[in-house]
ZAMI-949384 format. One record per residue (C-alpha): residue number from 1; x, y, z. Coordinates in steps of 0.1 Angstrom, whole numbers, plus 5000, padded with zeros to 4 digits. Example, Ala and Ser with C-alpha at 12.3 -4.5 7.8 and 13.67 -1.06 7.14 Angstrom:
% residues 2
REC     k     c1     c2     c3
REC     1   5123   4955   5078
REC     2   5137   4989   5071
//
This chain:
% residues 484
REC     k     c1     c2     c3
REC     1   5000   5000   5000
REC     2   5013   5037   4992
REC     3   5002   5047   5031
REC     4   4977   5074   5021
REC     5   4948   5052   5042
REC     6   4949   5034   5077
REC     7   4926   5014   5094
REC     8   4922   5041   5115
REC     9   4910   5064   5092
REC    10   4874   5040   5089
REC    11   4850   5021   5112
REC    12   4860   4983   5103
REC    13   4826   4964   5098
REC    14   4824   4929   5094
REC    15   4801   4909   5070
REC    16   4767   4912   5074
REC    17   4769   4942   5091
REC    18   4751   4967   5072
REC    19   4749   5006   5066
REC    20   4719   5007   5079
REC    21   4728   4992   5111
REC    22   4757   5016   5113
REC    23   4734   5041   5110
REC    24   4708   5030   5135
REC    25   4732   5028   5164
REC    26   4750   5066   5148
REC    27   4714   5086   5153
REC    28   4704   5065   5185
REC    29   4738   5077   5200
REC    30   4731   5114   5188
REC    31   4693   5110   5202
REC    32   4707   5098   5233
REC    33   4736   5132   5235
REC    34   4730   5158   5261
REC    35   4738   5182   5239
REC    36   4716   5174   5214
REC    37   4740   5194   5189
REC    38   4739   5164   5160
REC    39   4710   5173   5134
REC    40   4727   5156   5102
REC    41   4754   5132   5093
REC    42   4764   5110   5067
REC    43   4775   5076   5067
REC    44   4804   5064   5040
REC    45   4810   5036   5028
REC    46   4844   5033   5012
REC    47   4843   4995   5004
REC    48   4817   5007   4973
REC    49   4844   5033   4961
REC    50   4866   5001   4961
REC    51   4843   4983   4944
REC    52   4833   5011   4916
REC    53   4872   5009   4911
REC    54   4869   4972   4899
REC    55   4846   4979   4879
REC    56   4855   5010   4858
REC    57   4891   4989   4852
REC    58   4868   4959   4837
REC    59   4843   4985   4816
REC    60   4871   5008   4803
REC    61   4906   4989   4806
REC    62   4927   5018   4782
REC    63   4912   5045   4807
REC    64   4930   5060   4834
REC    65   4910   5075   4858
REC    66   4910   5106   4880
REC    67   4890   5119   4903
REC    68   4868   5152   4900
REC    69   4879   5169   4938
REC    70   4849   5190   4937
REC    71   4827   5161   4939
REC    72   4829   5153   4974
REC    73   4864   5167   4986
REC    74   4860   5146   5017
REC    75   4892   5131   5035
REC    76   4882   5099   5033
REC    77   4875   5093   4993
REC    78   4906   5114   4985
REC    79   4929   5091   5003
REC    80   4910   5057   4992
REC    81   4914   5069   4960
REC    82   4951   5080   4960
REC    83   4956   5046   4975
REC    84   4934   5031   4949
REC    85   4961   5047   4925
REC    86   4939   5073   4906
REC    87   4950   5108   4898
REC    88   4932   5140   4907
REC    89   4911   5166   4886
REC    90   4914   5205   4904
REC    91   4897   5231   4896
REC    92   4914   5258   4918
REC    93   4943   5259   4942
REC    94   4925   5251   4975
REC    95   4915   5215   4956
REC    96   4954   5214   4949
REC    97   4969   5221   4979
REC    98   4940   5196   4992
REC    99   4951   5167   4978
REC   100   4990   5172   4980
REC   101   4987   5180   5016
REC   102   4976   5139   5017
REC   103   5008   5131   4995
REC   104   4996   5135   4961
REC   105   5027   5142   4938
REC   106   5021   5167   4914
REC   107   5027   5142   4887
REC   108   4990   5126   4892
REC   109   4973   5165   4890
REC   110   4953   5181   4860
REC   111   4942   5212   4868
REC   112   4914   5210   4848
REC   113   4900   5246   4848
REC   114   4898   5264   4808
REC   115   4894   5301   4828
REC   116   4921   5303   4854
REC   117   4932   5335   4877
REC   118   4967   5340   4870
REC   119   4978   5339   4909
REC   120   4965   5303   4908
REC   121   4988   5294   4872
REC   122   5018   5310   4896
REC   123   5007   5282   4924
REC   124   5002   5253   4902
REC   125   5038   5259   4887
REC   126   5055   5269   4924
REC   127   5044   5231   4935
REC   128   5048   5212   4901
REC   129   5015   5211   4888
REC   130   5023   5211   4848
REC   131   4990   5196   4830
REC   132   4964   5224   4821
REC   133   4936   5226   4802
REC   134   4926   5258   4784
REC   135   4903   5267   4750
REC   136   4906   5305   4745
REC   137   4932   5330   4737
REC   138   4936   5346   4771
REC   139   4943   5316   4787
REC   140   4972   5308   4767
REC   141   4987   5345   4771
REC   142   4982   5337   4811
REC   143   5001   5308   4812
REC   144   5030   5317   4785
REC   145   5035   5341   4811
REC   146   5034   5327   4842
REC   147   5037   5290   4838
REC   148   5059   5286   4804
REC   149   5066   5248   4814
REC   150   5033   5241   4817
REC   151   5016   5210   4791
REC   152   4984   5224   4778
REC   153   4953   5200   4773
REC   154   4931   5219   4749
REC   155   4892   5217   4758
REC   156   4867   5211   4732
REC   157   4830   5216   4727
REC   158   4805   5189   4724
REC   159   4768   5186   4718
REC   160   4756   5184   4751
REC   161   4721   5198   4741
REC   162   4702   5168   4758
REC   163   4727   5169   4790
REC   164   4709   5170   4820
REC   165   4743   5197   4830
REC   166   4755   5211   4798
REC   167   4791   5231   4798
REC   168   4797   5240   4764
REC   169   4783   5273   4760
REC   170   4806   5277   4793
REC   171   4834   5255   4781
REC   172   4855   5241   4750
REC   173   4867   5255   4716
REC   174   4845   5247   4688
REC   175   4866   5226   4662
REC   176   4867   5259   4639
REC   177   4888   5277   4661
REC   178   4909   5249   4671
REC   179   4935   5257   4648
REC   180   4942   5289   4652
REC   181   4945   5282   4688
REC   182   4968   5258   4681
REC   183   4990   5280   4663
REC   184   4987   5304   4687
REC   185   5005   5286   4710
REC   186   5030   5273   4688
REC   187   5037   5311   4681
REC   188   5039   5318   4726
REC   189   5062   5287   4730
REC   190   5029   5268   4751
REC   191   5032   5230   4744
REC   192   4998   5217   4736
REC   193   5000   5180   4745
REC   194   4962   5172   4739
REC   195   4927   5173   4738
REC   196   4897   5167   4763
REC   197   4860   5169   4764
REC   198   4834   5171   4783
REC   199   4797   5155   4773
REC   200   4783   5173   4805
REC   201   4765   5157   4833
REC   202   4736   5129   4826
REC   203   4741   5131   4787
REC   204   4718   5100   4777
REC   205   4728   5103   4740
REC   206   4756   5077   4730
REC   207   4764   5092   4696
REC   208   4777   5123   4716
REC   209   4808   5105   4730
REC   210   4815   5088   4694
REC   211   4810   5122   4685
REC   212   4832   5139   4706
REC   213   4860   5112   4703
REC   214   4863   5114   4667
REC   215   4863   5153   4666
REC   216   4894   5148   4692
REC   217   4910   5129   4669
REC   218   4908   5160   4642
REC   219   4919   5182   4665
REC   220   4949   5160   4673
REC   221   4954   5152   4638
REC   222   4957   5195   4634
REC   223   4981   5193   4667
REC   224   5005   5172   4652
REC   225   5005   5189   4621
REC   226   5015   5223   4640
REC   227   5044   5199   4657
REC   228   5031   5197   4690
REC   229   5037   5164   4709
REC   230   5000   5154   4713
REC   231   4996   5121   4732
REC   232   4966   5131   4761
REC   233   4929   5125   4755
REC   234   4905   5134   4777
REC   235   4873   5117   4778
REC   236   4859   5145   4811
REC   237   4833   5130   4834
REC   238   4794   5133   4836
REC   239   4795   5094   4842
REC   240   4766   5080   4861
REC   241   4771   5067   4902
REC   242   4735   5050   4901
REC   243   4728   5019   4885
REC   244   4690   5032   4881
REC   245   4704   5059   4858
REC   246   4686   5062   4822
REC   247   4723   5051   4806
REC   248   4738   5029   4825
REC   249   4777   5032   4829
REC   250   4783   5000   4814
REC   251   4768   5010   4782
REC   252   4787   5040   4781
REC   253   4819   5024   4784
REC   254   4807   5000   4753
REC   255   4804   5029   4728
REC   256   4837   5043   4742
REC   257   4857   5013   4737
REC   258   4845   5010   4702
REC   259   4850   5048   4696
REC   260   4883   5047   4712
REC   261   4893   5013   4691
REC   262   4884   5037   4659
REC   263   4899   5065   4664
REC   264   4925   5059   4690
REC   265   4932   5018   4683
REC   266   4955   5004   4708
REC   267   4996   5007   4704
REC   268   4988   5046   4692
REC   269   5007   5062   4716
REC   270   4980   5083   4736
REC   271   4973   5082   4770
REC   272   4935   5079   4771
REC   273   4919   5097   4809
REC   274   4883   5103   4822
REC   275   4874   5124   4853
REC   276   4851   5109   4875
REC   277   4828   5121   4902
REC   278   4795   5111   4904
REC   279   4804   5073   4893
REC   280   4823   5069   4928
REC   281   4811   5086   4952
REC   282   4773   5091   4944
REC   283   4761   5057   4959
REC   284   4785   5053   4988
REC   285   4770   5079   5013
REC   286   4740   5080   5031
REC   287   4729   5109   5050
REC   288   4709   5108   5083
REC   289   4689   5142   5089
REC   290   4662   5153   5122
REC   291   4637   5171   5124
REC   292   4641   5200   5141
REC   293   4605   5217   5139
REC   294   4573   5207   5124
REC   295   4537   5217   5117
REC   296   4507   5213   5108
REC   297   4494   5236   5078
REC   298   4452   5237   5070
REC   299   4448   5230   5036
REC   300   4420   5260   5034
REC   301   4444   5284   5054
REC   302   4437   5321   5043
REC   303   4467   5338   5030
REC   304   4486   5302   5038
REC   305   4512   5307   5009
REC   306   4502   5344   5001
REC   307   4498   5338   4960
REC   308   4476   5330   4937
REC   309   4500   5299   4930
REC   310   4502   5290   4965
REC   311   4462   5287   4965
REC   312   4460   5265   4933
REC   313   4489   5243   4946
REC   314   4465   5240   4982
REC   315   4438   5229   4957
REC   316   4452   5207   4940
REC   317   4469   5193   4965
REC   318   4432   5184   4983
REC   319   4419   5170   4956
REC   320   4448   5147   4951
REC   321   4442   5137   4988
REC   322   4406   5134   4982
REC   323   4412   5109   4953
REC   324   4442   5088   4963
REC   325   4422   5086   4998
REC   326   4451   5084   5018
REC   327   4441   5113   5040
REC   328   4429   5098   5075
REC   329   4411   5127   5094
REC   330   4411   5126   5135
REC   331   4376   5132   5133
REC   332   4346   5135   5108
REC   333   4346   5170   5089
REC   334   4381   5180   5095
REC   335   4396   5199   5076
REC   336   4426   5182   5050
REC   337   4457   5194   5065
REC   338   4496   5192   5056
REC   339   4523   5188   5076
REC   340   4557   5206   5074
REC   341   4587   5194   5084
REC   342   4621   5214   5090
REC   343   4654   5200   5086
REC   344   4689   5212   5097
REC   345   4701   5209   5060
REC   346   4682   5227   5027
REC   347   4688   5228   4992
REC   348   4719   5261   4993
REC   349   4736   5230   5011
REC   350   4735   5194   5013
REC   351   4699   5188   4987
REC   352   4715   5215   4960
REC   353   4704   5188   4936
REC   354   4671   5201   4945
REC   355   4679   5235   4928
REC   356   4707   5219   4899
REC   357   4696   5187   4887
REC   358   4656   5196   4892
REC   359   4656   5158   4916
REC   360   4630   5152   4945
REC   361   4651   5138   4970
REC   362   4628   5108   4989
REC   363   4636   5101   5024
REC   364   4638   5064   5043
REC   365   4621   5062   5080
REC   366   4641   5059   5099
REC   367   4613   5039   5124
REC   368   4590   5008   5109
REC   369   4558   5022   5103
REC   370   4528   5000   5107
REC   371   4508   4996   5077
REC   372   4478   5007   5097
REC   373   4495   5044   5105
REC   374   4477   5069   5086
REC   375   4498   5091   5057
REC   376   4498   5125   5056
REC   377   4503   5153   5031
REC   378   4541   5160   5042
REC   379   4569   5183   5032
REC   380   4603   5192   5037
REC   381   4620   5223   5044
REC   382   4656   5239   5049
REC   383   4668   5257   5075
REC   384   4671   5290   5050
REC   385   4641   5316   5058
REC   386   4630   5319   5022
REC   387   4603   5305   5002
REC   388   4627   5283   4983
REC   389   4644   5262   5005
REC   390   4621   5233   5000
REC   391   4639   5200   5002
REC   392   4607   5174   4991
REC   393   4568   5182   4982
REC   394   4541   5157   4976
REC   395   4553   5133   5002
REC   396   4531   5111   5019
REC   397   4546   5099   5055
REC   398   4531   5086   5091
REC   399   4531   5114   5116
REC   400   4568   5122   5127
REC   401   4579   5142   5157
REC   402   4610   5166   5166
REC   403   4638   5145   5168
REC   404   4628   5113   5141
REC   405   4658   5104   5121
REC   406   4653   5108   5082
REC   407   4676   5087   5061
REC   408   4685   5096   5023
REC   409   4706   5074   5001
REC   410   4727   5078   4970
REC   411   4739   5116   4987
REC   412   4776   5113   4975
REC   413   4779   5138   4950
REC   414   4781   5175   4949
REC   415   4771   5171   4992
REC   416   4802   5167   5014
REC   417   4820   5200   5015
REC   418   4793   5219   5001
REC   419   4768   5226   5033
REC   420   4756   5260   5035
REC   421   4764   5285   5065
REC   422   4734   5297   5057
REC   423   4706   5291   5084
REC   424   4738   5281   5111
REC   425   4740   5250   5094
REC   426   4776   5234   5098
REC   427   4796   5210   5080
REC   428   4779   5176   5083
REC   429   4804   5149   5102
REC   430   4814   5121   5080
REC   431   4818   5085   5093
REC   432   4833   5059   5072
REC   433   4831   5025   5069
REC   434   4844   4996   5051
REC   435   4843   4956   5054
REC   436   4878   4936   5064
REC   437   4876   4918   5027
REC   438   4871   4951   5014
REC   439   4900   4964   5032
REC   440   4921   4933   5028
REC   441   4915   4935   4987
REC   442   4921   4974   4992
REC   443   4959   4963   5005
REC   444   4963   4936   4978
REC   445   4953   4959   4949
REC   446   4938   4926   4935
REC   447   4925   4949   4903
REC   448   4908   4933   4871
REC   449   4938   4931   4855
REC   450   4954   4900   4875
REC   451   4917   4876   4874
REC   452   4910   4849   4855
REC   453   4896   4866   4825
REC   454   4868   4835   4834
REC   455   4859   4847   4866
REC   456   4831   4872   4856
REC   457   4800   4870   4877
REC   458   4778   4882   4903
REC   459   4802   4911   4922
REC   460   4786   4905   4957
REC   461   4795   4931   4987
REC   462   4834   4938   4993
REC   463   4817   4961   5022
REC   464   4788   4972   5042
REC   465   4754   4981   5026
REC   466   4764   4968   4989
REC   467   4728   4956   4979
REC   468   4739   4957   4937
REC   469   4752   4933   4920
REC   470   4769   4939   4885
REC   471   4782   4911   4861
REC   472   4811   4933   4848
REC   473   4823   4935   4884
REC   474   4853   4911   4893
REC   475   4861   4908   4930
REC   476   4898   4900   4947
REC   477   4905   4865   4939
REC   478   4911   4852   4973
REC   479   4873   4860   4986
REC   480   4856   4832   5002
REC   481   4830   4814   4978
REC   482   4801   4826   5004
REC   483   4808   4865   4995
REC   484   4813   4857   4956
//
């Protein structure tokens, strides 16, 4: 092992212990505080980031991976992940100076920003830092300035129209400019060294990674013909962490491998890299949250949301009751009510996805509910005094009380490192977790590459709380037959 993760650094689990128990005995320890001072925390569990590691090896075997800091920046992933061997992805200096301060040699940094303040070009070429993207004039004038040494990745647009997060009206050259560019920095002494992409986040259209890879081989085809010493291709990130995504990772990996054997073949020369964030990290948190206030809202309330809208959403919203029949009055006549629940954590924190990727986060009890407990008209709210700050609508849950655990899954990405000060909210205490086979496989580095190419099957948990089960996973060789 390179030393970047102990056993101290994780809660070792054993088999059958799952995240869910981890997390019971976490928020009946923070019900149980005096001081009461615990609203939120997640649960991590790193044996999953192993496992998503044996798994992108098998689905994209050319690719070297790196991972996107600004994904979850948390201590834990980063040093799994330098362990794991995978380079990093920084967008600024703090991201930098983040993941050297574990060990990180410079050597395994991109600093994978196109627009970058010229104080942070100084850092990156103070501590070492030499592979940098750009895809505009400026940028090149910047760093044939201040970072001369530096080998430039040039960024190109893609058709990300049907992303769920486009970037390239923000990001990447279109092919037409590409060439002056290129001789642009030919003419500043800037080595360009190759090209990278980015399809954006949740792009469900195949054709735009074919379509992207084969316009990077133009590009490098113009590269070359300029004399620079282009060897680097990108393929950026965007790749799904949830298996219940609408393209699954596995089939992404498919039409890249046959783009890549096109248009890149094997024993070319160029050193094919993806960044990844959301494929590692996404499913390996859970986050617990309390309620910290609730009440109860009459559907007919004058004035109750103080609009027009807010009167025709109270209508609807009794009608729905009325026909799905869930509503269970305390007594004959009563009026349909709602109930509102406020948590510690909102959407300017922890739920952002709320606001970005337009999701509808859906909490687990965190107590059994009978199935004769009524359901009630619920909601969730932030701690943020504005109208906004809704977490969940539309929810229909037993009756909870101040202090009741919720539990979210799948809260990896874009989270950790990302909680709002808004509201007094603080940064939400991370415990991690892994399994001794996970850890054990961890210390081996028993990757794809030294199976039986025969041994494909059922990849069963390496760690607590893995519940899916992929067939182009390949687990550590020496794991007993009763976890494989």
């Amino acid at each position: 092992m390179a030393g970047y993760l102990s056993e101290t650094d994780f809660v070792m689990v054993e088999e059958g212990f799952s995240t869910r128990d981890l997390l019971e005995e976490l928020t009946l320890g923070a019900s149980q505080a005096t001081a009461g001072d615990v609203a939120a925390f997640f649960v991590a569990d790193l044996g999953a980031v192993v496992r998503k590691h044996f798994c992108f090896l098998k689905c994209l075997p050319r690719v070297r991976p790196f991972y996107t800091v600004k994904c979850n920046s948390s201590p834990g992933v980063l040093k799994v992940l330098a362990e794991l061997g995978l380079g990093f992805s920084c967008a600024n200096k703090a991201e930098m100076e983040l993941v050297q301060r574990i060990g990180v040699p410079a050597s395994k940094i991109i600093y994978a920003n196109p627009c970058k303040q010229t104080a942070q070009i100084k850092y990156a070429a103070k501590h070492g830092v030499r592979l940098l993207s750009f895809d505009n004039e400026a940028e090149l004038a910047k760093v044939a300035k201040s970072h001369p040494s530096a080998k430039m990745v040039l960024c190109i647009a893609t058709d990300d129209s049907h992303s769920l997060s486009p970037l390239s009206f923000k990001f990447g050259a279109t092919l037409k400019s590409c060439r002056h560019l290129l001789e642009n920095a030919k003419r500043s002494h800037v080595e360009v060294v190759g090209v990278s992409f980015h399809v954006g986040s949740g792009c469900p259209d195949l054709h735009a990674y074919t379509q992207s890879i084969a316009d990077a081989r133009l590009v490098f085809e113009m590269g070359a013909e300029l004399g620079h010493g282009m060897h680097i291709l990108d393929l950026g990130g965007g790749f799904p962490g949830l298996e219940g995504a609408k393209v699954r990772f596995e089939e992404i990996a498919s039409v890249i491998n046959s783009a890549l054997d096109l248009y890149f073949p094997e024993g070319c020369g160029v050193d094919i890299l993806a960044r990844l964030g959301r494929y590692y990290v996404t499913s390996a948190f859970t986050l617990a949250v309390s309620i910290i206030a609730k009440k109860e809202v009459l559907l007919d309330q004058p004035g109750r949301e103080g609009s027009q809208a807010g009167e025709l959403r109270s209508v609807c919203l009794a009608l729905r009751i009325h026909l799905e029949g869930w509503w269970a009055p305390e007594e004959n006549g009563s009026t349909p009510k709602t109930i509102v629940y406020h948590l510690s954590e909102g959407v300017y924190g922890i739920f952002n996805s709320v606001l970005f990727d337009n999701t509808c986060p859906t909490p687990i009890l965190q107590k059994k509910s009978s199935a004769e407990q009524p359901l009630y008209s619920s909601s969730l709210w932030g701690p943020v005094a504005d109208g906004c700050d809704c977490v969940a609508e539309g929810l229909w849950l037993p009756q909870l009380h101040v202090g009741d655990w919720l539990v979210f899954e799948n809260m990896g990405a874009y989270t950790v490192g990302m909680a709002s000060l808004l509201g007094g909210t603080q940064t939400c205490r991370v415990t991690y977790a892994m399994s001794r086979v996970a850890w054990e496989a961890l210390r081996g580095q028993l990757l794809p590459a030294e199976q039986d190419e025969d041994t494909e099957g059922m990849c069963k948990p390496l760690s607590c709380g893995w519940e899916i089960t992929d067939t182009l996973c390949v687990g550590p060789v020496f794991t007993p037959a009763s976890i494989m």
